[in-house]
Phi, psi and omega in degrees: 000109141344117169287178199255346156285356173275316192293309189283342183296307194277332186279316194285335196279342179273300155350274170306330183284327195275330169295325187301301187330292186294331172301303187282358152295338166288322191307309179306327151315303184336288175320297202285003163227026164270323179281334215258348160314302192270341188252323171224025156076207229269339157261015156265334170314304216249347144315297148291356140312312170294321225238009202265328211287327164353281193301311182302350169309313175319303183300308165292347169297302177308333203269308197295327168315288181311336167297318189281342174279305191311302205304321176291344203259343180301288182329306203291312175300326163283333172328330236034067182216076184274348200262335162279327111003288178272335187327301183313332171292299160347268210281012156294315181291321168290344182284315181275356166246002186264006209266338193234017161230013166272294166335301181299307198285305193274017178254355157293333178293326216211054192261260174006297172273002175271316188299318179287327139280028143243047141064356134335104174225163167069240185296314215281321180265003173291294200292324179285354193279315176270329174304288164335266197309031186223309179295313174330297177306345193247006178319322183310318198281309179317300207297301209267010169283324173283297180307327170306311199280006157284305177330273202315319158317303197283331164303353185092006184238077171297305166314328201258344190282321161323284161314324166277333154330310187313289182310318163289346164286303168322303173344279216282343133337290223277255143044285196283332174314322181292278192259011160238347158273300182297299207255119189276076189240015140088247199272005185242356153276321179322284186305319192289292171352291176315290157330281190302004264198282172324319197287333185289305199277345185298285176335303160317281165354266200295336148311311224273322177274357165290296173301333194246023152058069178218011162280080169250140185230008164248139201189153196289154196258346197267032178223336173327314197283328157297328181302280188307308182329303207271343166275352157303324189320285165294346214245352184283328204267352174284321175313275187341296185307305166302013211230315180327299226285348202245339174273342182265269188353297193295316186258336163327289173338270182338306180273350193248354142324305199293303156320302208202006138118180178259076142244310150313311164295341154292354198247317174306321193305290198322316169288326169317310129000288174281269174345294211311308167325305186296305220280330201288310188319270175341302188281354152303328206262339180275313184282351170299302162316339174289337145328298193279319175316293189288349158280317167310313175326296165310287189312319172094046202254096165307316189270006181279322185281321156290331174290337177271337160319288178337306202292290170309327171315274187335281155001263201301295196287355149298313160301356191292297182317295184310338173296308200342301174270350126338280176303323176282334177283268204325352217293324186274001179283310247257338183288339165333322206258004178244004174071037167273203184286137148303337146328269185274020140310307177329266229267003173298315188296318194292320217244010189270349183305310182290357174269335182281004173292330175266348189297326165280346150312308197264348160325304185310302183294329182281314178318315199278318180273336157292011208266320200290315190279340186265341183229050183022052149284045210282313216289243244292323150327294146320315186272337156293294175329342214198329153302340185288296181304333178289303179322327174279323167335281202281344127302022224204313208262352200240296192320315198285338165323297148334251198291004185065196189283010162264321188304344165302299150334281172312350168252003142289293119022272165301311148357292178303278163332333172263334147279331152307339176276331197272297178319321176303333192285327216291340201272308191280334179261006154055009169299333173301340198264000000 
């Protein structure tokens, strides 16, 4: 048994690295809509605002693989079953290049209509168009910059996991300064940044599992079929999670197009943004803990596992609070700081009080659902990852009917609250154990 000081030493080593990790993956929007704000206003704002969630399918694929191959190669590994341990890495890895090289061909195939079904016209799908198809070609570097950095986690190298974020974030900083200020080439300068940025941190990734002889691509072909199964298993709800904040882009869009106009989808971009942050933060700290989570899990140390379950609850709503008061002091700032309008400078401060109201809510569910995906609990994973967007749907068909482009705002909100309440039931009614 661990004493409790070895216990939060080993919780925080994991921990601290995957919130810095996950903050600067919110920072990599950040960037592409601060030059992309500032060089072509508010309709480059909400062109990339529509068109992100493409790419984040890429990003969140990888994610959702690499969890699900890490969280089985952890379990196998505390088991002593290491020769089962790697089959999983194996077939993790091939999920990750044929998964990314299907993406580039159908958003190249299908560039147009995907941005136009997600509620692109005119101008909005003039700038998106080219952002996409520049992200399509680099989908290799999005699915494994993402997809590696579970690996590397569940390996013990949270810190180093880190550092390549660190890198790819400067990378795309420099980059984009390059092709959308110096080089004016807007949202298809935006994307190539991005893109080489990734390609950078894929690359870093992949020294690493290289050097610690965990690039294995052999495995037996007549188990492929189990393999991938049980990593979809775990691996649909992390996708999910990591996917929420951009399928909420995605029904936002839609209603507030119809509410309140592209002056509300410029209001939304600018909030997204920012939000985008809080939510990723929070959600560092449930996947940091899952490396430990799934070790216990294996080992079968039932009070280890829950205290850390514990541990992250505590965790997690503490980083909340701090975006809180952070975003909330910053709240008349931050459209200033995407080059909007003063108009939708205006209405982000007034309406950003209500996402940060929900921010401890959503602390719960993700700390509850990386609780679930780390301890083969997949069902109950599920059914949080994916009740949250129906709920902001079906509020979204009734609040806004009422209250306009404010009931929009407030159902989001409530969406977030009502999974947390639900995360609350599955935990105090012990249906986990």
């Amino acid at each position: 048994m661990e004493n409790k000081r070895g216990f939060y030493k080993n919780f925080f080593y994991y921990v601290i690295p995957a919130v810095l990790s996950f903050a600067l993956s919110g920072v990599y929007s950040i960037v592409d809509g601060f030059f992309i704000g500032n060089a072509v206003g508010d309709i480059g704002l909400s062109a990339i605002n529509v068109a992100v969630p493409i790419v984040m399918v890429m990003q969140c694929l990888g994610t959702g693989i690499g969890m699900g191959g890490s969280v089985w190669y952890s379990i196998n590994n505390a088991s002593q079953k290491a020769d089962e341990a790697k089959k999983y890495l194996a077939c993790t890895l091939w999920l990750l290049i044929i998964s990314s090289l299907v993406l580039t061909t159908v958003c190249l195939l299908f560039t147009e209509e995907l941005i136009s079904l997600l509620g692109a016209e005119g101008r909005i799908l003039e700038y998106g168009i080219p952002y996409i198809k520049v992200m399509a070609f680099g989908a290799i570097f999005q699915v494994f910059a993402t997809g590696v950095v579970p690996i590397i986690r569940n390996n013990g190298g949270s810190a180093f996991a880190t550092i390549t974020m660190v890198s790819g974030f400067a990378t795309n900083i420099f980059l984009d300064w390059v092709f959308v200020w110096a080089i004016p080439w807007e949202t298809f300068g935006a994307a190539l940044a991005s893109v080489l940025a990734q390609a950078l941190t894929m690359f870093l990734g992949l020294g690493y599992i290289i050097a610690k002889k965990l690039f294995i691509l052999k495995f037996p072909k007549n188990e492929t079929a189990k393999l991938c199964k049980n990593i979809a298993k775990i691996g649909i709800s992390p996708f999910g999670i990591a996917m929420l904040p951009h399928i909420f882009l995605i029904f936002v869009n839609w209603f507030s197009i119809e509410y309140g106009g592209e002056r509300a989808v410029a209001v939304y971009a600018c909030i997204a943004y920012i939000i985008y942050m809080a939510y990723v933060m929070v959600q560092g700290v449930g996947d940091g803990s899952q490396p430990i989570m799934s070790t216990y899990y294996g080992e079968g140390d039932k009070n280890l596992l829950k205290k850390t379950r514990d541990s992250a609850y505590v965790t997690s709503l503490a980083v909340g609070a701090f975006c809180m008061v952070i975003f909330y002091i910053g709240r008349f700032s931050f459209g200033n700081f995407f080059g909007a309008s003063l108009e939708v400078v205006s209405d982000m401060g007034k309406v950003f009080p209500i996402f940060l109201a929900a921010v401890p809510f959503v602390a719960i569910s993700r700390v509850t659902v990386s609780y679930f995906y780390a301890t083969e609990k997949s069902s109950f994973a599920y059914i949080l990852t994916y009740a949250e967007p129906i709920f902001l749907f079906l509020l979204l068909l009734i609040i806004p009917h009422f209250f306009g482009q404010m009931g929009v705002w407030w159902s989001i909100a409530g969406a977030q609250t009502l999974t947390a309440a639900l995360s609350a039931i599955f935990v105090i009614t012990k249906k986990t154990a």
